[in-house]
GUFIVO-214479 format. One record per residue (C-alpha): x, y, z; residue in one letter. Coordinates in steps of 0.02 Angstrom, whole numbers, plus 32768, in hexadecimal, padded with zeros to 4 digits. Layout:
XYZa ...
END
This chain:
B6696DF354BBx B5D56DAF5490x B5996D9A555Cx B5A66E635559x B4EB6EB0554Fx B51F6F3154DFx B5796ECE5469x B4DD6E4B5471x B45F6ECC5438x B4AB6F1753B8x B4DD6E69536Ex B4246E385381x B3E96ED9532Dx B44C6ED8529Bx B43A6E29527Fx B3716E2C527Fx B37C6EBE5201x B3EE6E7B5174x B39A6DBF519Ex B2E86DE0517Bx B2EF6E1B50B6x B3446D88508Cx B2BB6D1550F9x B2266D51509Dx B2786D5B5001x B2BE6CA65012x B2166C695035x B1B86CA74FBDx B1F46C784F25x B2266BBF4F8Dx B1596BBE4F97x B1136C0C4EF9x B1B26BEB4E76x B1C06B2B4EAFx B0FE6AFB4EABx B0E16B4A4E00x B17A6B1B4DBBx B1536A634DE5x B0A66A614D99x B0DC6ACA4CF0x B1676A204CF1x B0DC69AC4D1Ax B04A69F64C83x B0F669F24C19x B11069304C25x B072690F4C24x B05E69694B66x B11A691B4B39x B0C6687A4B60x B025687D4AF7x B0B368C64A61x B119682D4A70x B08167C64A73x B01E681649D2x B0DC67DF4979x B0CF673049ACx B02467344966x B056675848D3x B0DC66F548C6x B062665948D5x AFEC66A1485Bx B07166B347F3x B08A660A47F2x AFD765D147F5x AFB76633474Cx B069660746FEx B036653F4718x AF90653E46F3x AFBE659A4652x B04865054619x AFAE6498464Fx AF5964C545AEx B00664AB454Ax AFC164334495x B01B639F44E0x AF94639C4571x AF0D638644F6x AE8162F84506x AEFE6296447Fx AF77627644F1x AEF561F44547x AEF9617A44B1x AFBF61924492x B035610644A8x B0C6616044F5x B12160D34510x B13B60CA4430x B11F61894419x B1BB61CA444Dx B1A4626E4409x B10E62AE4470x B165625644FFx B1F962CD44E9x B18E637244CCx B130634E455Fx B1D3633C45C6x B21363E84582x B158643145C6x B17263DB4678x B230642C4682x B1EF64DF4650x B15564E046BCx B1D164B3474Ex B262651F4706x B1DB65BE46EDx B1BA65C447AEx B23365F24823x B1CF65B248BEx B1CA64F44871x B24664794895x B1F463FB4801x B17163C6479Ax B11B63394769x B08E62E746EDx B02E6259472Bx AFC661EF46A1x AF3F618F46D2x AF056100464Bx AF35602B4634x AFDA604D4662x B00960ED46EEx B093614F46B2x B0EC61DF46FFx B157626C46A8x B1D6629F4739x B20B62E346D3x B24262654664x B1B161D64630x B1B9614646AAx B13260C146C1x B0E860B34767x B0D85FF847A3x B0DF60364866x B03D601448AFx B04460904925x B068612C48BCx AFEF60F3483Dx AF7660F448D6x AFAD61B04902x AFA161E7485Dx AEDE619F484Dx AEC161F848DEx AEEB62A1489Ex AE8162814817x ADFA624A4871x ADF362FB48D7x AD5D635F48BAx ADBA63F34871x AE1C640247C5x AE99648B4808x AEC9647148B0x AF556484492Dx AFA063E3498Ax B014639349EAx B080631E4978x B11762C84940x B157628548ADx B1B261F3491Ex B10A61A14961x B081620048F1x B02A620A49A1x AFD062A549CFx B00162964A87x B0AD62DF4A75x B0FF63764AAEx B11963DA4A1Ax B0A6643149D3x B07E642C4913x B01064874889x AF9E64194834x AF36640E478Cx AECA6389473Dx AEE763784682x AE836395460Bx AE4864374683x ADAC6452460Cx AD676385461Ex AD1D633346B1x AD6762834672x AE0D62C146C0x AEAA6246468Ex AF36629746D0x AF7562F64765x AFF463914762x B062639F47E8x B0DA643C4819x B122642248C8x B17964B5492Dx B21964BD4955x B21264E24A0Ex B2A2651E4A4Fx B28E65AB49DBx B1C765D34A10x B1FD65C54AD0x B27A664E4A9Ex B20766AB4A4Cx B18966A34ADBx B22A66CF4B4Fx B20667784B07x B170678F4B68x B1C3676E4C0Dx B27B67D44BEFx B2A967CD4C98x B30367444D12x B28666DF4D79x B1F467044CFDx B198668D4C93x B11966924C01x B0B465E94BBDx B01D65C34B4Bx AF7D65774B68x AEF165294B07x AE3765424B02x AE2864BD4B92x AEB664FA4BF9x AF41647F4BCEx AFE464D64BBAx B02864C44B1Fx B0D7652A4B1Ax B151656C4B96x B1D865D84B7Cx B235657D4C04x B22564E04BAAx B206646F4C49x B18863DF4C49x B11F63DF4C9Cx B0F2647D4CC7x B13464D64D6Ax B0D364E74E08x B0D065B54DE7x B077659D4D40x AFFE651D4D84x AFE365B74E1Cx AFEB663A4D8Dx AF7C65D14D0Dx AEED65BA4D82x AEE066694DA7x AEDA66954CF5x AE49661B4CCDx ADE0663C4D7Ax ADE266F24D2Fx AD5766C14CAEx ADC967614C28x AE08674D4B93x AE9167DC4BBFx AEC368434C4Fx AF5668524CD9x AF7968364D88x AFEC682A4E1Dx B016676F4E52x B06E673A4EF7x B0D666874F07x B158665F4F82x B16667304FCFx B179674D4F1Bx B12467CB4ED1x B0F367A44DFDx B092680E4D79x B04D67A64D0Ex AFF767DB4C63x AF9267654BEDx AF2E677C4B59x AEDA67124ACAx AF2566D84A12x AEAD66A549A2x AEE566094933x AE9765A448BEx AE1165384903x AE2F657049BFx AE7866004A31x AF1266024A84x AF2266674B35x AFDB66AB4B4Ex B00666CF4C06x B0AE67244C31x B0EC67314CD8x B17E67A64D1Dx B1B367C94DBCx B19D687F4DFCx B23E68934E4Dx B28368864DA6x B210690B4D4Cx B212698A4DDEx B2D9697B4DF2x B2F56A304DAAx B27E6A6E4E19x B2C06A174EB1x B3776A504E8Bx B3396AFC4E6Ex B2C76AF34F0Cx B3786AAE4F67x B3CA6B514F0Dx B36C6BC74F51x B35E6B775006x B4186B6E4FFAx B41D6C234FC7x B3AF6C4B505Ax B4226C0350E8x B4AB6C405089x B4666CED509Ax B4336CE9514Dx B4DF6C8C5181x B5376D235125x B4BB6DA75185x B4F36D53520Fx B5A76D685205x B5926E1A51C4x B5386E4F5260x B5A86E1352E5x B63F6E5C526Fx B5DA6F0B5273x B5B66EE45332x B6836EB9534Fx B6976F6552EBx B6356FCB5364x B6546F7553F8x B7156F5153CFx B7666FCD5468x B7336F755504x B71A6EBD5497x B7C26EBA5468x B8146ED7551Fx B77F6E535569x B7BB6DD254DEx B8756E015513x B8696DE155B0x B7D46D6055B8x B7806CDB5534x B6E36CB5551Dx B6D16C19558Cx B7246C845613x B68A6D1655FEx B61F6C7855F3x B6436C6656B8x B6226CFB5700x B5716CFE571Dx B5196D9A5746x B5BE6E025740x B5D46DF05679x B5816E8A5666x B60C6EF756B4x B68B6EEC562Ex B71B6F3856B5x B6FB6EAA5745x B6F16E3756C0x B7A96E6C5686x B7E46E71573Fx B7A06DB15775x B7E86D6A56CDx B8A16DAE56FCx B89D6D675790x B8526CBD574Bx B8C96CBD56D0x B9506CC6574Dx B9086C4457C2x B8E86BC65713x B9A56BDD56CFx B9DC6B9E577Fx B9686B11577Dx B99B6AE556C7x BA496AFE56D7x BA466A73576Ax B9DB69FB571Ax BA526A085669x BAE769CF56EAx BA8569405736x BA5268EC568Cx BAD769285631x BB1868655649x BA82681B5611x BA6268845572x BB1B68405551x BAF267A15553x BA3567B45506x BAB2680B5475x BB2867675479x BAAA66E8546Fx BA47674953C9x BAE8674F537Cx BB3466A3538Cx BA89665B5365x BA9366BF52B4x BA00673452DFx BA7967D652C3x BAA96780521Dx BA57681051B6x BACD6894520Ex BB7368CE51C3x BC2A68BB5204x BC3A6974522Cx BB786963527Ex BBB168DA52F0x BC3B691B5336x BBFD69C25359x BB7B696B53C6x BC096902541Fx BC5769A45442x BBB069FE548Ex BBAD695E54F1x BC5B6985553Ax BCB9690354DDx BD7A692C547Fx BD5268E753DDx BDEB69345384x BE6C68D45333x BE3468385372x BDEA67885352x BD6F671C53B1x BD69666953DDx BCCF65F0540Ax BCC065735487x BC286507549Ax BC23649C554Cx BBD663FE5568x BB9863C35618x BB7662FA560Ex BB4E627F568Cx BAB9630456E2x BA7F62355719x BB0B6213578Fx BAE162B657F9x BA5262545846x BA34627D590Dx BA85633858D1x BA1E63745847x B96663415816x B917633C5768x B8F963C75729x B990642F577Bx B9F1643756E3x B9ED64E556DEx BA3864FA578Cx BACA64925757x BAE064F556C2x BAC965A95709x BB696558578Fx BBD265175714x BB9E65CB56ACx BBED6625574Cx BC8965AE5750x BCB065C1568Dx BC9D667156AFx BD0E66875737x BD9C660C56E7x BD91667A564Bx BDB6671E56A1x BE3466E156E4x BE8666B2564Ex BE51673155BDx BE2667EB55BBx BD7467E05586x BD1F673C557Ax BC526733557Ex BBF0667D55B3x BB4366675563x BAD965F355DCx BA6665985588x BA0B65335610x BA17648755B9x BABA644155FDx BB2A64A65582x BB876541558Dx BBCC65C854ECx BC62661F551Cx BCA766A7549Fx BD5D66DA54A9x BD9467865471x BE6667975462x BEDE681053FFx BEDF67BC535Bx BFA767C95352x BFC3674E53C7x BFBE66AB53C3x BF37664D5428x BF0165AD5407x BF6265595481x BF2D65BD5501x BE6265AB54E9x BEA664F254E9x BEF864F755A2x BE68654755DAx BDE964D3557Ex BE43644455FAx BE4964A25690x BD7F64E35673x BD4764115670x BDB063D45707x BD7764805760x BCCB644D5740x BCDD63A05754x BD3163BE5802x BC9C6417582Dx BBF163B957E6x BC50631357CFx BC13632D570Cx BC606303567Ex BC8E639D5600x BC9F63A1553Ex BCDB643E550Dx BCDA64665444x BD5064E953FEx BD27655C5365x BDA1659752F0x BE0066415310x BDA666D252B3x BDC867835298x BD1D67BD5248x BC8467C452D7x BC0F67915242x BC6466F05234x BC3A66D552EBx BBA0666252D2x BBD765F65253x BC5F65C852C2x BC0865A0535Bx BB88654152E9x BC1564E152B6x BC4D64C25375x BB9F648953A4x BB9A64155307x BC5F63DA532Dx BC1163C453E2x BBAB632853A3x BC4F62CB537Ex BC8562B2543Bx BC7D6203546Cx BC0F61BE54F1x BC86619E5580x BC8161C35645x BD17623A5615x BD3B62E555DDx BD6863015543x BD9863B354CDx BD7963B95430x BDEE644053BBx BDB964585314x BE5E648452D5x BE8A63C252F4x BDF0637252C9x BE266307524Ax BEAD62A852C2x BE0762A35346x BDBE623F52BCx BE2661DF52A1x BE2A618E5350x BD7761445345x BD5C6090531Cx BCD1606352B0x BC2860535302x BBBE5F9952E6x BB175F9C52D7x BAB75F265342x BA2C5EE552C1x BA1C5E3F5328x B9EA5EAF53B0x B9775F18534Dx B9205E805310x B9055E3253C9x B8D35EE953F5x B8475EF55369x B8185E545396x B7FE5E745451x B79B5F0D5424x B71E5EA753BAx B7035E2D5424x B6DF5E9654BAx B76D5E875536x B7965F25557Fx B80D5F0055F0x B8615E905574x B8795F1B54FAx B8C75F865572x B9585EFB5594x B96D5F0754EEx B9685FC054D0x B9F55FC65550x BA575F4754FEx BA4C5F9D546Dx BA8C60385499x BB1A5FE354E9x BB445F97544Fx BB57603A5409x BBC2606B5497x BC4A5FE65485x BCCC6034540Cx BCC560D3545Fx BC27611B53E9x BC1F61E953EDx BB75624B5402x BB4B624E5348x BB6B618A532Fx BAF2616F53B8x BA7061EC538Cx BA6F618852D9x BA8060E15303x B9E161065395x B987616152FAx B9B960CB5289x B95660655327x B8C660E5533Ex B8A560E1525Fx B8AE60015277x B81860135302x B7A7608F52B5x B7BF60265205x B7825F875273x B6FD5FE452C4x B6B06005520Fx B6C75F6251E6x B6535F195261x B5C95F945226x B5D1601E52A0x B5F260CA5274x B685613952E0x B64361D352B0x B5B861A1531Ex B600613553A9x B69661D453C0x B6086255539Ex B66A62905319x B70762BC5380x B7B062CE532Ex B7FF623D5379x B8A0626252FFx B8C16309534Fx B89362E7540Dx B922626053FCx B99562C153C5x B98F634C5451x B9CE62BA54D9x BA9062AD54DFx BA8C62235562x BA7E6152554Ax BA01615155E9x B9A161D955B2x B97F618754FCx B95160D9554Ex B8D4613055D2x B88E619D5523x B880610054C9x B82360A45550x B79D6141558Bx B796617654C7x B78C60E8545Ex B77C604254B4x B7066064552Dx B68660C954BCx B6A660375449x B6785FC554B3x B5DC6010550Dx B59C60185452x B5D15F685424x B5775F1354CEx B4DA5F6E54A3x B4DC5F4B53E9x B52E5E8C53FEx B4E45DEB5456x B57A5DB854D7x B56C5D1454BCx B58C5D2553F0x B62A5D7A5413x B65F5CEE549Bx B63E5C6E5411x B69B5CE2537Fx B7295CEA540Bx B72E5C305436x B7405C1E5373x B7D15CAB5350x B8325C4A53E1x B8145BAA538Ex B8485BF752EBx B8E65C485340x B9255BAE5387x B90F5B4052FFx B9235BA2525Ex B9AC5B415216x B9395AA6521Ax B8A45A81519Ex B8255ACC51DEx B7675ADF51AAx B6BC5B4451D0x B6725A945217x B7135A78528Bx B71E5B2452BFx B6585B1752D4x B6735A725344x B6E95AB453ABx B6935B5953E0x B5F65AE65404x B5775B3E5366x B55F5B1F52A7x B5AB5B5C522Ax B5115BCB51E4x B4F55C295290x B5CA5C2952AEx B5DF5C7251EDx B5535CF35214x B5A95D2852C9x B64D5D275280x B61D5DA551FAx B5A85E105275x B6435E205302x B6E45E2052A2x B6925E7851F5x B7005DF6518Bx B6B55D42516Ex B7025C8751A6x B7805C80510Fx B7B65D3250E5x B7E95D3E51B5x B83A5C8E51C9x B8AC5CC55114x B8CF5D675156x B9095D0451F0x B96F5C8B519Cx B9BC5D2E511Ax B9E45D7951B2x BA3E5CEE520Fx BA975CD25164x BADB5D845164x BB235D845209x BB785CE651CEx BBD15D2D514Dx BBE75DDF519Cx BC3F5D80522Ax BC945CD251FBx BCDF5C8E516Dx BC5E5BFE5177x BC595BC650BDx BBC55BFC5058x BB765B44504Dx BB955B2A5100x BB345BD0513Fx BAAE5B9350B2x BAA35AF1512Ex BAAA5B4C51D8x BA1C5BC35194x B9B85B2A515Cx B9C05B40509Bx BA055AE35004x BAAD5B244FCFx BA535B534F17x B9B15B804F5Ax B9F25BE94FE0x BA595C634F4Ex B9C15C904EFDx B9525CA24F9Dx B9E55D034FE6x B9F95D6C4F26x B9515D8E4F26x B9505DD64FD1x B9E35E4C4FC2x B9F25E704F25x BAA25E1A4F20x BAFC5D704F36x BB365D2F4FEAx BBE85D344F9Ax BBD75DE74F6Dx BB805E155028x BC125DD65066x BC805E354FFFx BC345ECA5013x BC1C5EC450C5x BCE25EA750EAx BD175F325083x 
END
């Protein structure tokens, strides 16, 4: 419709009409409302501010007048110099009830004190103490050494210094003498005066301090010490000014700040407030309402817009509605210079139309297979899992399925020994051998059950879901066919097949649990040249058939060893050996994938050990879960060797000298074949043709353990295969392991954790 000249221009027309009112009106009070609305909120703070400020000033003129009027209180008089407090307890006590009103009278002081200068200091604090601390008694004097008698400082009653943080009132007694003799002291409380200044600075991000006559700062309300690098920025502003008042606009860090300041006059000096607060917080009511009315504005034109093209629809709706019928707009879209001509436009899209359904209906009946299985492979995976029973099997049905009274089994399918096809198949054809044995599983299962689907997954395995009546019984049926599907494939790629079977269910929902149960079940097949099925209906008797699998620590140790000492080939040998260790008792899948883990956790701990970092060496690879993709014994030894040894060992010959780890060798093969002997660092040093400093250091730099802690956990080891594997007595493996039968319990305690008696104990049960 919208192609169609006529409808265009009178959707234009009407839309420019009812658009333009709403434009101008939008802008103009965006422009003239915002701007003035912003400065009325900016003169506003600016007044709120000098408010706040006049009641801070006379809060601390409050407190000015209310001290230095208890400063003239009879027990202050020119007596007091010549008074033994120390024997006149009663003027003692009166002058402590003064000290705890003057302090108690002002809400801004935290406490007060009385300092008396004469033969011996005293201090009332407020009770009467005698000074003896050189150091206050030095503070004091200098208080009363200033040049004013009323004066504002920066003391403590702790030190008496006048170089600490909090700021106090002071008054020399007697106020009307020259020969001053004693000091009054009221200091703030300030927590409570940062509060109080937080009033000039209400808003988040905003700050407000005090400064002297010389520019020191003397109070924030943020309390911080010392001060922040904004009111350093702020504060040198405010003196390069040369005002005593004013305002101004302050940017730090694409901040924007309006910062106010203004004088105090105190006793003796002048105080200069300054209070900064960010803009974005003042002008907020003006930016929402600004944001209102924009929002307003595109609200207005978005509804102009949909009113004209309804009023257009309206008078264009006779010939529209047939067009749209018939047509679309990406269809009116494509015919060029004709779109004008509303009737050609109605005769090309019938026969398009006619030519796309033909085209469509064709294409639906060549994919239609893989949308199936696209729809298969979502929902065994447990991507459909949000989707209802009813849901799922109305989809199955679109898809041509009879999903009616029925229940659904899972197979998962194994293909194992891919090596062995050497000369036939070349790495990186495992697809091709899965899409074949895909096409064989497929054709076997037709063959057998009304409606069976395969999912390929292109890594050697193969899904297979089973739909039967659910009245009949048939779980020895998927099982007759699970037998013929591996010899059929094993006839045919000279492969060996493992081939998992679900549980029976009648609900589709239940679908991916069970074939993540197959795929888990899967990882119990045993690595043997044979097929093998797997029914999880008789797991438990499957079980049952496995022997326990040994772990070859010996091995592991030789391996770890090889690896630190830089013999590549060496380790592989081993690595080999070690897997067919593993392989002896007929291991499955997951015993292998553990023990190799179990081998793969042993190196990386050893690589840490001698001071190198995996992270780095690997380049941060997941090691863990790369080994546990491979399902075959060659294809973990070739991983171990191109993943771990070898970048291991490129790292260790440039970090290493080779002729430290040919003497740290020589020594662990001295060590090995002559453990149960007495053996020493100088011996051991001897033999691999060094001393023992340099062999010590080598040893420690190669293997990361030094001479003693490796040749014990040599000897432990030895010990433990003794009594894991003979029934050597426990005095006679302390001999073969080169020990004292006493001193080779507690060595052997302190290693485990537990006696040799109770290893052994706990080993056989």
């Amino acid at each position: 419709m919208f192609r169609s000249k006529r409808f265009r221009d009178n959707w234009i027309l009407i839309l420019i009409i009812s658009s333009i009112p709403g434009l101008i009106f939008g802008g103009v009070i965006y422009w003239l409302g915002g701007e003035r609305l912003e400065n009325e909120l900016l003169q506003m703070h600016n007044k709120q501010i000098q408010l706040r400020a006049s009641n801070i000033d006379e809060q601390f003129s409050y407190l000015e007048t209310s001290v230095m009027h208890w400063s003239f209180d009879p027990n202050f008089s020119y007596s007091l110099a010549n008074i033994s407090l120390s024997r006149d307890f009663e003027i003692a006590r009166n002058i402590t009830q003064t000290i705890a009103n003057m302090k108690g009278a002002n809400p801004l002081a935290i406490e007060a004190e009385l300092f008396l200068e004469g033969a011996a200091p005293v201090r009332f604090h407020p009770q009467y103490e005698a000074l003896t601390d050189a150091v206050q008694i030095e503070g004091y004097r200098k208080l009363l050494a200033y040049d004013k008698q009323v004066f504002w400082s920066q003391h403590t009653s702790e030190s008496g210094s006048p170089n600490d943080n909090s700021l106090s009132f002071m008054i020399k007694i007697p106020e009307s003498n020259e020969n001053h003799y004693g000091v009054i002291a009221v200091r703030m409380d300030t927590p409570k005066v940062a509060k109080l200044l937080q009033t000039l600075a209400p808003y988040d991000g905003g700050n407000t301090f005090l400064l002297e006559e010389n520019g020191d700062q003397l109070l924030s309300s943020s309390g911080k010490v010392p001060a922040s690098q904004l009111d350093e920025a702020i504060k040198r502003e405010v003196l390069a000014s040369k005002t005593k008042s004013g305002s101004f606009l302050f940017n730090w860090n694409q901040s924007t700040y309006t910062v106010s300041f203004g004088t105090m006059s105190r006793i003796g000096t002048d105080w200069t407030y300054v209070s900064a607060s960010p803009i974005s917080a003042i002008t907020k009511p003006v930016v929402f309402i600004s944001q209102l009315v924009l929002t307003l504005s595109i609200g207005m034109l978005l509804l102009a817009f949909v009113l004209s093209w309804l009023a257009s629809r309206r008078i264009y709706s006779p010939i529209a509605q047939l067009v749209s019928l018939l047509t679309g707009k990406t269809a009116i879209a494509a015919l060029g210079k004709e779109h004008n001509d509303d009737f050609k436009i109605i005769e090309k899209e019938w026969l398009h139309l006619t030519r796309e359904s033909t085209t469509l209906q064709n294409k639906l009946e060549q994919q239609l297979p893989h949308l199936k299985e696209g729809f298969l492979l979502q929902l065994v995976q447990g991507y459909l899992y949000s989707y209802s029973e009813q849901a799922l099997l109305e989809r199955m049905r679109n898809f041509g399925w009879s999903v009616d009274h029925r229940q659904y089994a899972v197979l998962y399918i194994q293909l194992t020994g891919f090596e062995n096809l050497e000369g036939r198949f070349s790495s990186g054809d495992e697809g091709l051998v899965t899409f074949v044995a895909a096409n064989i599983t497929k054709e076997l299962a037709s063959s057998r059950f009304e409606q069976a689907e395969v999912m390929n997954f292109h890594d050697l395995s193969v899904g297979l879901l089973i739909i039967v009546p659910e009245e009949t019984e048939q779980q020895e049926a998927i099982r007759t066919f699970s037998q013929e599907l591996t010899q059929g494939i094993h006839h045919m790629l000279n492969m060996y097949v493992s081939v998992t079977i679900g549980s029976l269910t009648s609900s589709v929902v239940h679908v991916p649990s069970r074939f993540e149960e197959a795929m888990q079940a899967s990882g119990r097949r045993r690595f043997e040249s044979r097929n093998q099925i797997i029914d999880l209906e008789s797991l438990d008797e499957y079980d049952k058939e496995n022997n326990e699998i040994h772990y070859p620590f010996a091995l592991e140790r030789e391996i770890i060893q090889a690896i630190r000492t830089g013999q590549m080939e060496e380790t592989k040998q081993l690595i080999r050996a070690f897997s067919e260790e593993l392989l002896e008792r007929g291991a499955k899948v997951i015993d292998i994938q553990q023990g190799m883990l179990q081998l793969l956790g042993s190196i990386l701990h050893a690589i840490r050990l001698t001071g190198m970092d995996p992270n780095r060496i690997f380049k941060s690879a997941n090691l863990y879960e790369q080994l546990m993709q491979l399902g075959e014994p060659q294809k973990m030894i070739a991983w171990f060797h191109d993943k771990v040894v070898y970048p291991f060992m490129q790292e260790l010959e440039s970090r290493s000298d080779v002729q430290v780890k040919r003497t740290v060798e020589t020594a662990m093969i001295y060590l090995q074949n002559n453990y149960m002997k007495e053996i020493s660092l100088d011996s051991c040093a001897d033999y691999a043709g060094t001393n023992t400093v340099a062999l010590s250091k080598a040893f420690k730099q190669v293997s990361g353990k030094n001479f003693i802690d490796y040749l014990t956990e040599l000897r432990i080891e030895k010990a433990k295969e003794l009594l894991r594997d003979t029934d050597m007595k426990i005095n006679d493996i302390a001999e073969k392991t080169g020990y004292q039968p006493s001193y080779f319990n507690r060595i052997f305690k302190k290693q485990e954790s537990i006696t040799p008696s109770q290893y052994r104990e706990l080993n056989r049960n």
